[in-house]
C-alpha positions as CSV (number, residue, x, y, z in Angstrom):
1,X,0.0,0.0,0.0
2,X,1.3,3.2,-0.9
3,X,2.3,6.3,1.9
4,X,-0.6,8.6,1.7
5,X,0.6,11.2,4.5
6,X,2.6,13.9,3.0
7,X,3.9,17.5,3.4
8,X,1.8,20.0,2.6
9,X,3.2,23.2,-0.2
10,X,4.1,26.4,1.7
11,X,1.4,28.4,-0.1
12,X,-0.7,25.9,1.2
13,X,0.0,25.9,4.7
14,X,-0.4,29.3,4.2
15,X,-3.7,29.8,3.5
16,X,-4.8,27.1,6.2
17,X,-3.1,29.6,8.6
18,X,-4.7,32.5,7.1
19,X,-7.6,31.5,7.9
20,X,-7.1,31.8,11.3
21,X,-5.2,34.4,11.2
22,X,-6.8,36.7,8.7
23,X,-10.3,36.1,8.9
24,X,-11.3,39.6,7.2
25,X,-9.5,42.7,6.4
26,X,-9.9,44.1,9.9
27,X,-7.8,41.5,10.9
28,X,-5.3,42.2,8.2
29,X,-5.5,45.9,9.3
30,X,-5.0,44.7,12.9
31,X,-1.5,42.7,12.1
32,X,0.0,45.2,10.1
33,X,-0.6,48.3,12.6
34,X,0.7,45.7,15.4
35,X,3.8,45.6,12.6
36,X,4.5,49.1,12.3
37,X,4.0,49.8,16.4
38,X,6.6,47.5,17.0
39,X,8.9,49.0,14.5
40,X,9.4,52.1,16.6
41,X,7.3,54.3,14.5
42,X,5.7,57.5,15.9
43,X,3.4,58.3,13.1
44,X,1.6,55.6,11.4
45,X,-1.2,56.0,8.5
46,X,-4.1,53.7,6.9
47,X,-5.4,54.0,3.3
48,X,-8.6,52.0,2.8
49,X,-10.8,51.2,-0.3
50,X,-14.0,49.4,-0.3
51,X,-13.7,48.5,3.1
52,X,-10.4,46.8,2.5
53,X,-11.3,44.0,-0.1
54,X,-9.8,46.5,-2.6
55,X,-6.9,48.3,-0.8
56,X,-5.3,48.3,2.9
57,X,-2.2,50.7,2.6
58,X,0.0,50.7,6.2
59,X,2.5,53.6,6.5
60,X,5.0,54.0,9.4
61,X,8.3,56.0,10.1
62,X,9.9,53.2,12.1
63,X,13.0,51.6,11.7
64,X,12.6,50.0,8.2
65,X,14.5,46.4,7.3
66,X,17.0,46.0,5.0
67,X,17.1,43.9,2.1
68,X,17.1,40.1,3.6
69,X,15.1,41.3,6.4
70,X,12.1,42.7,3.8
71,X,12.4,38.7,2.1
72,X,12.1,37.3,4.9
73,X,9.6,39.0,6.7
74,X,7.7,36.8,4.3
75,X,8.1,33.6,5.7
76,X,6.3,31.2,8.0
77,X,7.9,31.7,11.4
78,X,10.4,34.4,10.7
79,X,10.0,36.7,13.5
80,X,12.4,39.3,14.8
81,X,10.6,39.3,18.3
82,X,11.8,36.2,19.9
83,X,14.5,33.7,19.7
84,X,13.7,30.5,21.9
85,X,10.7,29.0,23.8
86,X,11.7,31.3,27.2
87,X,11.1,34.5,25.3
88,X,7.9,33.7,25.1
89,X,7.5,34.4,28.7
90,X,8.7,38.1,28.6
91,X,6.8,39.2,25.7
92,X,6.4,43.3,25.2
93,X,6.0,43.5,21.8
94,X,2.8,42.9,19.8
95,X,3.6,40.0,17.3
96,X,5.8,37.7,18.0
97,X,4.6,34.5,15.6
98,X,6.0,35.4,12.4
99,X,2.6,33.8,10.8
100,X,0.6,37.5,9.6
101,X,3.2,38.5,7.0
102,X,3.3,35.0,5.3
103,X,-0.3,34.5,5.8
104,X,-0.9,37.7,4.2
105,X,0.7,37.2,1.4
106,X,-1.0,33.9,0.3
107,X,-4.4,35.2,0.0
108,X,-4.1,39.0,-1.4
109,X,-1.4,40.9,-3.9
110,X,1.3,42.2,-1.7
111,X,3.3,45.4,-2.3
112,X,6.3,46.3,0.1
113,X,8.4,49.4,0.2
114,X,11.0,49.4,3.2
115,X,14.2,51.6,4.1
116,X,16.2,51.9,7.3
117,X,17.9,55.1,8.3
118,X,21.3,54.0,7.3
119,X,21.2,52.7,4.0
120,X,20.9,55.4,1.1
121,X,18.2,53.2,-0.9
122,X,15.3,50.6,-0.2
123,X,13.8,47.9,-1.4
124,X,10.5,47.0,-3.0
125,X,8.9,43.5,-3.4
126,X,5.7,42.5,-5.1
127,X,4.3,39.1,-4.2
128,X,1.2,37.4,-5.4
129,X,0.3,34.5,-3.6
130,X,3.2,33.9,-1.8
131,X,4.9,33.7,-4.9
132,X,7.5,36.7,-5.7
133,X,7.0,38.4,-8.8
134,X,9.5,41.0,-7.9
135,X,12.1,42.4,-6.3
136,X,14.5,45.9,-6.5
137,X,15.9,48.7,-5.4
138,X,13.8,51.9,-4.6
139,X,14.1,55.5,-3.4
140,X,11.4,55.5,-0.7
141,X,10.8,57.7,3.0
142,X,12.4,55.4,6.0
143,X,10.0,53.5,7.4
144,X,7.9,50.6,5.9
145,X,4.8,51.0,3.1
146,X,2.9,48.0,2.7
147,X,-0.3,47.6,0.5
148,X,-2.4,44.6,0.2
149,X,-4.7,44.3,-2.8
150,X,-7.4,42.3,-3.4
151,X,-7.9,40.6,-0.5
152,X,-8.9,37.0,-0.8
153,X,-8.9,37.0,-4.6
154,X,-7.4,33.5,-4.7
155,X,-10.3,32.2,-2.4
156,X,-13.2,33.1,-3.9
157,X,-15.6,31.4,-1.2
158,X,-14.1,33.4,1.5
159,X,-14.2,36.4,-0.3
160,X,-18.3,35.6,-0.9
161,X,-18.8,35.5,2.9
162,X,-17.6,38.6,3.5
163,X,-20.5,41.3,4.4
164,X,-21.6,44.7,2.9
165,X,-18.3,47.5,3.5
166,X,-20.0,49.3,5.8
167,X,-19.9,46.0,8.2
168,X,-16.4,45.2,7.6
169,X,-15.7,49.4,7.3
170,X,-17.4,49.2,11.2
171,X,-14.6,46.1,12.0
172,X,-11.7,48.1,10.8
173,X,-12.8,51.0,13.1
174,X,-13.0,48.6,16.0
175,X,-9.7,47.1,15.7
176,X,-8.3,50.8,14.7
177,X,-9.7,52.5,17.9
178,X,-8.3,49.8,20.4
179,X,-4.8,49.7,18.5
180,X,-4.8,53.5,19.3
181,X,-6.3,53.8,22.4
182,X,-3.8,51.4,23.8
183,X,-0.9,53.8,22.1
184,X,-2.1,57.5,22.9
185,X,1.3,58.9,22.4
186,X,1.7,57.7,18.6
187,X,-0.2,59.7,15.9
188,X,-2.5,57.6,13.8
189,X,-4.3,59.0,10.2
190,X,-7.6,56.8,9.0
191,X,-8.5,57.3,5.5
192,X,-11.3,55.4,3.7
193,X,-12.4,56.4,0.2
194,X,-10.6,59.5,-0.1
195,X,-12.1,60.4,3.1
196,X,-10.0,61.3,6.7
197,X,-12.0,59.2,9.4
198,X,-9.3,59.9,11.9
199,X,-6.1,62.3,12.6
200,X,-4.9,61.3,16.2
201,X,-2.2,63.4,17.0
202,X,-0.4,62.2,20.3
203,X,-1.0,62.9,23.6
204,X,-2.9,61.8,27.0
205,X,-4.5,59.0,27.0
206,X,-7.9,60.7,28.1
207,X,-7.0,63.2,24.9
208,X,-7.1,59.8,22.7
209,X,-10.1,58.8,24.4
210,X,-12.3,61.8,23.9
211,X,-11.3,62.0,20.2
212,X,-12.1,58.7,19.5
213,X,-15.4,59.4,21.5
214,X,-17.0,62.3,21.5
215,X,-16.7,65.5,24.0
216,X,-19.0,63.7,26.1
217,X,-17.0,61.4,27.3
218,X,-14.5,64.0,29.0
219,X,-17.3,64.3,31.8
220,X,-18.6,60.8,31.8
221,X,-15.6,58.8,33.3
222,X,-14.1,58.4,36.4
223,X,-10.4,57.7,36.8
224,X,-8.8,54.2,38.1
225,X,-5.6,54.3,39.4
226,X,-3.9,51.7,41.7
227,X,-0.7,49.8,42.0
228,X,0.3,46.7,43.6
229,X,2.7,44.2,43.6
230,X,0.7,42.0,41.3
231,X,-0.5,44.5,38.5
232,X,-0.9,48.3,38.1
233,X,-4.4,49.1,37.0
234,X,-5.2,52.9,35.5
235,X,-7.5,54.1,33.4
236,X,-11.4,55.3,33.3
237,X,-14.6,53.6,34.1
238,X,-18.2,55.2,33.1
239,X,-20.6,56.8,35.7
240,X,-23.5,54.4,36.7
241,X,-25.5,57.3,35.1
242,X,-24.6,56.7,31.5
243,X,-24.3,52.5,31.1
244,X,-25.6,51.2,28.0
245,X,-28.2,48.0,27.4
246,X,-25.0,46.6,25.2
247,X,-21.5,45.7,25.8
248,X,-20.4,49.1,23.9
249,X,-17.3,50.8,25.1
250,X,-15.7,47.7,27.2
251,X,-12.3,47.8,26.8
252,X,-9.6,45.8,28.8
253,X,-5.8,46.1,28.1
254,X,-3.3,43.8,29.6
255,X,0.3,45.1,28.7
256,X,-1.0,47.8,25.5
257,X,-2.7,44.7,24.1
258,X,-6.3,44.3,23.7
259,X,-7.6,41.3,25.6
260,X,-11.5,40.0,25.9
261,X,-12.1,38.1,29.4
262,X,-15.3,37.7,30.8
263,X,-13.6,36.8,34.5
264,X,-12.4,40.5,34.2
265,X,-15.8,41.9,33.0
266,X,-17.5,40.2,35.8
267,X,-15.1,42.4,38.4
268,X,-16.0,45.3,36.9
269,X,-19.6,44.1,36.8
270,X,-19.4,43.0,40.0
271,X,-18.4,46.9,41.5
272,X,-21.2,48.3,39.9
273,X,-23.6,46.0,41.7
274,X,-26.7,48.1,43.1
275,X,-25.9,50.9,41.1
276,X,-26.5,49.6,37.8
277,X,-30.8,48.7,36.5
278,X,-30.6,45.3,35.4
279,X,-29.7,44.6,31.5
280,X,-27.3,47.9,31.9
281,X,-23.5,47.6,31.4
282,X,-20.9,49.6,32.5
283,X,-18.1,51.2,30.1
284,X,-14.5,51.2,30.6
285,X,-11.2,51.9,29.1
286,X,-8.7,49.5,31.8
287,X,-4.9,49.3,31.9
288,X,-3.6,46.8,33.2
289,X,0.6,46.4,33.8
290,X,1.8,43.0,34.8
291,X,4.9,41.1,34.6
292,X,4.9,39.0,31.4
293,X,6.0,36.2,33.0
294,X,3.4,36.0,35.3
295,X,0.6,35.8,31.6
296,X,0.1,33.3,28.9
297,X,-0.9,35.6,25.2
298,X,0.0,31.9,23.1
299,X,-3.7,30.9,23.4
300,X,-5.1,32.1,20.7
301,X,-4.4,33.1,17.2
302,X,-5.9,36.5,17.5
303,X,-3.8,37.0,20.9
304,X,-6.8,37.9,22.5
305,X,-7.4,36.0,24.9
306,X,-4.7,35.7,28.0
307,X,-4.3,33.6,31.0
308,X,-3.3,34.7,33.9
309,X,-1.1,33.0,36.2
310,X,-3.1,34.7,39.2
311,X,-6.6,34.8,38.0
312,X,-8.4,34.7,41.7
313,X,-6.0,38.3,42.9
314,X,-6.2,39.9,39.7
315,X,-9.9,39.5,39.9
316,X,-9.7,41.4,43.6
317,X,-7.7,44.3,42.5
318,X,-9.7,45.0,39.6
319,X,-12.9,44.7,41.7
320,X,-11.5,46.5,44.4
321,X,-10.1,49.6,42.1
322,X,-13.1,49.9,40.4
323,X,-15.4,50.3,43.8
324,X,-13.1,52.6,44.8
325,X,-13.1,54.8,42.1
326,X,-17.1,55.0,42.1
327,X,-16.7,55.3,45.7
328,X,-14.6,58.8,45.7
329,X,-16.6,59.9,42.8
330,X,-19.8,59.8,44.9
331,X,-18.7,61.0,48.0
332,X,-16.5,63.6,46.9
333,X,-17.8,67.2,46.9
334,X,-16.9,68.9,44.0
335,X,-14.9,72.0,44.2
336,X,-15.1,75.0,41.5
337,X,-12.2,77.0,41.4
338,X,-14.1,79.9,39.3
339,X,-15.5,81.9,41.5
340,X,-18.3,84.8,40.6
341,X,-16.8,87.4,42.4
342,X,-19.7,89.8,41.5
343,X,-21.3,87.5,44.7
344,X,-20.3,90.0,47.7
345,X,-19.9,87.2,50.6
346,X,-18.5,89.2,53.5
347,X,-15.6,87.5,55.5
348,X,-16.7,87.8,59.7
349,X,-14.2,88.0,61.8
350,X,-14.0,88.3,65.7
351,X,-14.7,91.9,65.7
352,X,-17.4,91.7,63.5
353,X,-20.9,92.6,64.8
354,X,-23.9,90.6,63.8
355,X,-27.2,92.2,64.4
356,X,-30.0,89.8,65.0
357,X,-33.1,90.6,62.6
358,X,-36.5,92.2,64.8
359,X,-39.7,90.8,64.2
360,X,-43.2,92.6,65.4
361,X,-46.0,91.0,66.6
362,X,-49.2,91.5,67.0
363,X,-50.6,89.8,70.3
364,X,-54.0,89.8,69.1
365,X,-53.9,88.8,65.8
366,X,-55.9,85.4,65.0
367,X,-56.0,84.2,61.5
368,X,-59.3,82.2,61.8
369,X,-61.2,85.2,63.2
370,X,-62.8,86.6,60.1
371,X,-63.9,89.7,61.4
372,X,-62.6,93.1,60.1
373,X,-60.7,94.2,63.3
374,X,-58.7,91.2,63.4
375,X,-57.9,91.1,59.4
376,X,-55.0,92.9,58.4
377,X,-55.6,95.6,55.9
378,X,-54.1,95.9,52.3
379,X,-51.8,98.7,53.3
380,X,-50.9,96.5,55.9
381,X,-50.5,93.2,54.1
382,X,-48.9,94.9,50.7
383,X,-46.2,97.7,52.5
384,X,-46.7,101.1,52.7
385,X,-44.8,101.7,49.5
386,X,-47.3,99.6,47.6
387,X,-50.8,101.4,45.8
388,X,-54.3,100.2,47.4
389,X,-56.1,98.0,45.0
390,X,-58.9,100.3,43.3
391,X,-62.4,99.2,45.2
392,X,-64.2,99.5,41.8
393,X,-62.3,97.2,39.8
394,X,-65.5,95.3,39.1
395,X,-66.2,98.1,36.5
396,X,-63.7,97.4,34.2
397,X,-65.0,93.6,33.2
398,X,-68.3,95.0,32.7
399,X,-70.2,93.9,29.9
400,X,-68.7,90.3,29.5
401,X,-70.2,87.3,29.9
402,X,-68.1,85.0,32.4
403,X,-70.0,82.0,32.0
404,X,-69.7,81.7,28.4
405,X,-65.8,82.4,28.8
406,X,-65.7,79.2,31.3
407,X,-67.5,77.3,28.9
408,X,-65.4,78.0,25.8
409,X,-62.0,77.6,28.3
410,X,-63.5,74.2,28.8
411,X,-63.0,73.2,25.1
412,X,-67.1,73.2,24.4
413,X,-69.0,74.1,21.5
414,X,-71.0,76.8,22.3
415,X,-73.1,76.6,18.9
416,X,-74.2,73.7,19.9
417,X,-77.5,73.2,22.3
418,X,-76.7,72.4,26.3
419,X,-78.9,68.7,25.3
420,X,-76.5,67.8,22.7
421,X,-73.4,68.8,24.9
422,X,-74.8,66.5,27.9
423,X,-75.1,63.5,25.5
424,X,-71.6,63.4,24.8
425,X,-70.1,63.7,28.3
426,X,-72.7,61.3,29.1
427,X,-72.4,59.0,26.5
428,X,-67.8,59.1,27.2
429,X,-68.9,57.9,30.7
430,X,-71.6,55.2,29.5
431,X,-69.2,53.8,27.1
432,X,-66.6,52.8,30.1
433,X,-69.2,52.1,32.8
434,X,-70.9,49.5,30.5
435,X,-68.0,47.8,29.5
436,X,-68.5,43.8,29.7
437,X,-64.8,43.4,30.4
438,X,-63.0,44.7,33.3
439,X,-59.2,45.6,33.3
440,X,-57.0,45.8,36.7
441,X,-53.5,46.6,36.3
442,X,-51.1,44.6,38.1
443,X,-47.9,45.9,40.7
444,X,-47.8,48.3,37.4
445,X,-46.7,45.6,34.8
446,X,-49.7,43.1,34.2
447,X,-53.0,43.5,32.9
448,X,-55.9,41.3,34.2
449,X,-58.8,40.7,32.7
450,X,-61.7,38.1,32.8
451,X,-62.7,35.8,30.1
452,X,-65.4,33.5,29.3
453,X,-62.4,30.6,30.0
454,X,-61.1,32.2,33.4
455,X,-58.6,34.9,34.0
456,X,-56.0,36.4,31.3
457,X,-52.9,38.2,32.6
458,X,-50.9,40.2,29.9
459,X,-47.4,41.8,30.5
460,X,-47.8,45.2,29.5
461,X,-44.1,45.7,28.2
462,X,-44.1,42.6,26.2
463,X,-47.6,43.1,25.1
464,X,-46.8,46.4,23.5
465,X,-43.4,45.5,22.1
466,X,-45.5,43.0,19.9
467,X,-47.8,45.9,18.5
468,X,-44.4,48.1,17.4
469,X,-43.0,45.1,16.5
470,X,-45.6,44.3,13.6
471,X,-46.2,48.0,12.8
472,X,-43.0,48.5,12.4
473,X,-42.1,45.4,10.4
474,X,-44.8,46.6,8.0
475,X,-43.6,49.5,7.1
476,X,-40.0,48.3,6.8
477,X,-41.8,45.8,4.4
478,X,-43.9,48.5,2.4
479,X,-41.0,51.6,3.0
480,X,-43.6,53.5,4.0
481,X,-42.7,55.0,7.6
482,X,-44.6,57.8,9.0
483,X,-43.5,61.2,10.6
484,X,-44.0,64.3,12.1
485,X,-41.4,67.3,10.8
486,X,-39.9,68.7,13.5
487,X,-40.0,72.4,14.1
488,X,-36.6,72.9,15.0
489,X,-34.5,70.0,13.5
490,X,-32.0,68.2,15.8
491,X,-27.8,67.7,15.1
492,X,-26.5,64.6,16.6
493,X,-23.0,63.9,16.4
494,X,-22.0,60.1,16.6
495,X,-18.6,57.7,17.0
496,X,-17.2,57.1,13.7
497,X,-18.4,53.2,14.2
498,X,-21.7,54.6,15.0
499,X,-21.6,56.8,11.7
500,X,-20.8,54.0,9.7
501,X,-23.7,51.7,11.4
502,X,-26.3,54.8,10.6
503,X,-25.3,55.2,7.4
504,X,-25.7,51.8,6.5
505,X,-28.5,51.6,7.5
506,X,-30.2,54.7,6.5
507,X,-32.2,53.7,4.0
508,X,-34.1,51.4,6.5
509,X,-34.5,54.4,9.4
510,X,-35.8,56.1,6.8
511,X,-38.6,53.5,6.4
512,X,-39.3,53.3,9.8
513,X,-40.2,56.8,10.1
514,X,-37.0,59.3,10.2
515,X,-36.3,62.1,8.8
516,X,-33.0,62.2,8.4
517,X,-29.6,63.2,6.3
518,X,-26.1,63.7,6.7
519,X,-24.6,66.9,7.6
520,X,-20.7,66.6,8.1
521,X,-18.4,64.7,9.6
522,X,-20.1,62.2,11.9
523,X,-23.2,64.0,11.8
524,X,-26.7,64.0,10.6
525,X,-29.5,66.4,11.2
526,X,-32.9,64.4,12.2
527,X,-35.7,66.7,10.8
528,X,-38.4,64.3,11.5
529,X,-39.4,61.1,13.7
530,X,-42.4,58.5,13.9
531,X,-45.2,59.7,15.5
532,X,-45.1,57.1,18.5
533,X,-42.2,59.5,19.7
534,X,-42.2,62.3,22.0
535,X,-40.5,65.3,21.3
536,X,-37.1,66.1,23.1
537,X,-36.6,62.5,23.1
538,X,-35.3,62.3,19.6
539,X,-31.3,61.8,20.1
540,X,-31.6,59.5,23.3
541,X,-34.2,57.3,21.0
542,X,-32.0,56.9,18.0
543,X,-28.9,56.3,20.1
544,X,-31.1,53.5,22.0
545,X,-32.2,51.9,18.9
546,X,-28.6,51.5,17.6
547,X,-27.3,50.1,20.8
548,X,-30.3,47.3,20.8
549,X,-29.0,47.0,17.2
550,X,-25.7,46.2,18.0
551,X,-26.9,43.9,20.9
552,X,-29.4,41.7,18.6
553,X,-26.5,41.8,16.0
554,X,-24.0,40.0,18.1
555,X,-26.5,38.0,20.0
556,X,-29.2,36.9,17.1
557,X,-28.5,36.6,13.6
558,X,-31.2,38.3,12.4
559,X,-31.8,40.7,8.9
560,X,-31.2,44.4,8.8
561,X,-35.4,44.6,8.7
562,X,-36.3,42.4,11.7
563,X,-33.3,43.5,13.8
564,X,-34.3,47.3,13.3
565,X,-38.2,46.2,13.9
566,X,-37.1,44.4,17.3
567,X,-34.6,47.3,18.4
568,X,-37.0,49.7,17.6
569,X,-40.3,48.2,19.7
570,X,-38.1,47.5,22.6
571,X,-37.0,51.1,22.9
572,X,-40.6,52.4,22.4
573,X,-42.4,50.1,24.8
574,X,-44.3,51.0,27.8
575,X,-42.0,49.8,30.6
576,X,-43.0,47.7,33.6
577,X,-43.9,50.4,36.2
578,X,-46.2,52.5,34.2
579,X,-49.1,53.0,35.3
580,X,-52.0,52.9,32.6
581,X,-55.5,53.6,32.6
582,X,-58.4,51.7,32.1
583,X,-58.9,53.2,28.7
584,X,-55.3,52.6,28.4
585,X,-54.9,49.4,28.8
586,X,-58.7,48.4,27.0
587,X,-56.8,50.0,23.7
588,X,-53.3,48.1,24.2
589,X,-55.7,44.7,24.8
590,X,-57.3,45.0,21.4
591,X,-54.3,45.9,19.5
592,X,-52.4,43.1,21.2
593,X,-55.1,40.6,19.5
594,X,-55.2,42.2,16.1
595,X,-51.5,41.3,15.9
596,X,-50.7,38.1,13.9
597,X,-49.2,36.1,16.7
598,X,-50.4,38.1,20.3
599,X,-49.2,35.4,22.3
600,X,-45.6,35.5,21.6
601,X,-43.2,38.7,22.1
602,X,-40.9,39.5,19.4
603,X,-38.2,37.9,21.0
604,X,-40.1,34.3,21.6
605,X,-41.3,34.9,25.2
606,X,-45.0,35.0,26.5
607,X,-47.3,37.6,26.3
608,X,-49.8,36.5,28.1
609,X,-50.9,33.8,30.2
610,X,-54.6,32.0,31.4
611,X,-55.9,30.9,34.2
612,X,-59.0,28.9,34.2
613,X,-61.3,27.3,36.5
614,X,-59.9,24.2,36.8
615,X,-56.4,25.6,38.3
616,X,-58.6,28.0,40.5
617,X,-59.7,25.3,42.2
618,X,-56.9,23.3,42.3
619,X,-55.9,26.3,44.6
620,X,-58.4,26.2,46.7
621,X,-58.2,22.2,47.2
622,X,-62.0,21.8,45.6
């Protein structure tokens, strides 16, 4: 029988490690920034097209590599960042596999431009598919300029599976913002289309943070800062005030590398406990500094995930940091250095003389004692200084008839006969008292109700989510949203992934009922909303419907249509708590039923539930 195990090609191997190491063009983007951080640079720049499938152009000014260096840079392995197995266990730097370049180059068209300080002339290689197709000397800047084209052009089924550019635009934002919040004092550039995203310039790390962010966040966080023996944690953590319904702005770095942990997450969970409404998480940007030896990064191809030699402490610290950090900022008083000084407060000393306030009586005063003696007079009452009220002010309303302005204050007709304005008020209060069903609402989140088959309980919250859900989902279907203009049309300024997730989906918001367009950078100007909306409540609704958004994406695989139907009924739901009236709740009962499936909330959970005779009794031992 012949051998059938055998040694796979090199462009192979390649592509089986590319596929878990590159498993989209954020991921690409990801390796090569690690690349150019370790190289020293200061100043790094990305050039995108089409979200990366077309271009993903890394510039840095760091050290460069000569000639053999820039070859073999291309191979499996070939790494400059360790030597043996014990480096592995003092690791500072942000690759140290060798696999990305090599990787890389097997799936896309590879362009390289590298020159150190030293030499007088670069080099250039071009690779396609592993393969060289060239290689020379160049005149180029120091530093390293790397392009990769055509990502996955030799893989056509992985190409297919890759989503719409503004999802993978909204992965390359995600891996860009952690590589430069973890490096505040490098300057980073973002261009995508011809457009500048980003221009970082270096500087504190709460700097880096706010202009990845927003303004807001300069008065949203609270500083971390404690050192131990074990680790040094620093950083910011979000007031209980402003948490999120998704994981949004969680960010944990061990060493300047972006880790995901869910024991860590769970600390900072933990400190939040009692301060937080359930389904709410906390954001935070964490530091942590601890010795390399004492951490395992070879875990995971994306480098990830960690493990810590000291789980149970680090767990404690981080905990304990975080506590105290919400602890000073509630107790703290603030202090404002900017005084108004055109507030006279006047400084007492010893010598100063404080001259208690006289008050006059009058012994026989009493205020239930109508009579004219005791009454105090309007000189008396109003101040000397003040003009008597004329006594024939009656005069000057003469003429008008009062009971006809009472009656159209009241919203009347006053064309129409007193008969036919009885029979309406009459007829309002017939049409509740005779009601055949009776509705009781329940520790404000359950309505009760007899039936012919015993007693139905509906959960208010999930009852109306249903109702948006379908009306919703309809006009998604039909594109055919409804709005009211708004008077004064509202700016709201979102995160650059937050951009990119509206303007993808804009055409849908549209549908559902909002008016809106894009004005600038990050910015679109809502000049209408649906009608189930309340003004003033316009920018916290549309932020709350992208945040459920982003939860049910990573949660559910749902379409753009249902997603946006489910985020949108969720946000615009009666909560448990509010209190309804009868009318109220009679109206939400018969929408509920002319809904295709009123028994089942949009996210699979009852709606409602009966109880009939039989379990009565069962109650009551009959």
């Amino acid at each position: 029988m012949l051998d059938i195990i055998q040694l796979l090609p090199d462009s192979v191997a390649n592509q089986i490690a590319a596929g878990e190491v590159i498993q989209r063009p954020a991921s690409a983007v990801k390796e090569l920034l690690e690349n150019a951080i370790d190289s020293g640079a200061n100043t790094i720049n990305v050039i995108l097209k089409d979200a990366g499938k077309t271009l993903i152009q890394v510039i840095d000014n760091g050290c460069g590599m000569s000639e053999t260096d820039a070859r073999m840079c291309f191979e499996r392995h070939a790494t400059s960042k360790i030597k043996n197995a014990d480096d592995l266990f003092a690791i500072r730097t942000m690759g140290f596999r060798g696999e990305a370049l090599a990787s890389i180059a097997a799936i896309a068209q590879v362009e390289l431009k590298t020159k150190r300080t030293e030499d007088e002339l670069g080099v250039t290689i071009e690779m396609n598919g592993s393969k060289i197709e060239s290689q020379a000397a160049c005149s180029c800047p120091n530093g390293t300029n790397i392009s990769i084209k055509n990502l996955f052009y030799n893989i056509p089924a992985r190409r297919n599976f890759l989503k719409s550019n503004p999802v993978e635009t909204r992965h390359i934002l995600d891996e860009f913002q952690r590589v430069a919040l973890a490096h505040p004092d490098l300057g980073f550039t973002l261009n995508h289309n011809g457009i500048d995203v980003f221009h970082l310039i270096p500087g504190t790390f709460k700097q880096r943070m706010v202009a990845l962010f927003g303004n807001l966040y300069n008065e949203r966080m609270v500083a971390v800062d404690e050192n131990t023996t074990i680790i040094e944690i620093k950083g910011f953590v979000g007031k209980p005030e402003v948490a999120k319904k998704t994981r949004g702005e969680q960010y944990f770095f061990v060493n300047k590398r972006f880790i995901k942990d869910g024991y860590l997450n769970h600390a900072v969970q933990s400190a939040f406990q009692d301060l937080l409404p359930p389904g709410s998480y906390p954001s935070y940007f964490l530091f942590i500094d601890i010795n390399p030896a004492k951490i395992d990064i070879n875990i995971h191809p994306t480098k990830t995930e960690i493990k810590f030699e000291d789980e149970r402490s680090v767990y404690a610290i981080v905990k304990a940091s975080v506590k105290r950090a919400l602890g000073q900022y509630s107790i703290m008083p603030s202090m404002d250095f900017d005084i108004d000084r055109s507030v006279n407060i006047p400084v007492i000393t010893k010598d100063t003389v404080i001259t208690q306030p006289s008050i006059n009586l009058k012994p026989g005063y009493n205020p239930f004692n109508t009579e004219k003696e005791n009454a105090p007079s309007s000189q008396q009452w109003r101040g000397e200084s003040r003009q008597r009220i004329d006594p024939n002010w009656q005069k000057m309303y003469e003429g008008l008839d009062i009971k006809a302005i009472e009656k159209e204050a009241a919203g009347l007709d006053l064309q129409s006969s007193p008969n036919q304005q009885q029979a309406v008020v009459e007829w309002d209060e017939e049409s509740i008292e005779s009601s055949t069903h009776i509705f009781i609402q329940l520790f404000n989140k359950y309505i009760v109700t007899p039936v012919r088959s015993g007693l139905m309980v509906i959960d208010q919250q999930a009852a109306h989510e249903r109702v948006l859900y379908d009306r919703y989902l309809q006009y998604l279907t039909k594109n055919q949203g409804l709005h009211q203009q708004q008077l004064f049309p509202q700016t709201i300024e979102f995160s650059a992934i937050d951009f990119a997730l509206v303007t993808e989906l804009e055409e849908e918001i549209r549908a559902l009922g909002f008016d809106i367009k894009p004005f600038g950078k990050n910015t679109f100007v809502v000049h209408g909303v649906p009608s189930d909306i309340q003004a003033g409540e316009e920018k916290e609704m549309i932020e709350g419907l992208l945040e459920q958004y982003k939860s049910n994406e990573s949660e559910l695989k749902l379409d753009k249509r249902e997603n946006l139907a489910r985020s949108i009924a969720y946000n615009l739901a009666i909560k448990a708590g509010k209190p309804l009236s009868i009318k109220e709740m009679k109206h939400l009962t018969d929408e509920l039923f002319a809904c295709n499936a009123p028994t089942l909330a949009p996210n699979g959970k009852p709606v409602l539930m009966m109880i009939n005779e039989e379990e009565f009794n069962k109650r009551f031992g009959k």
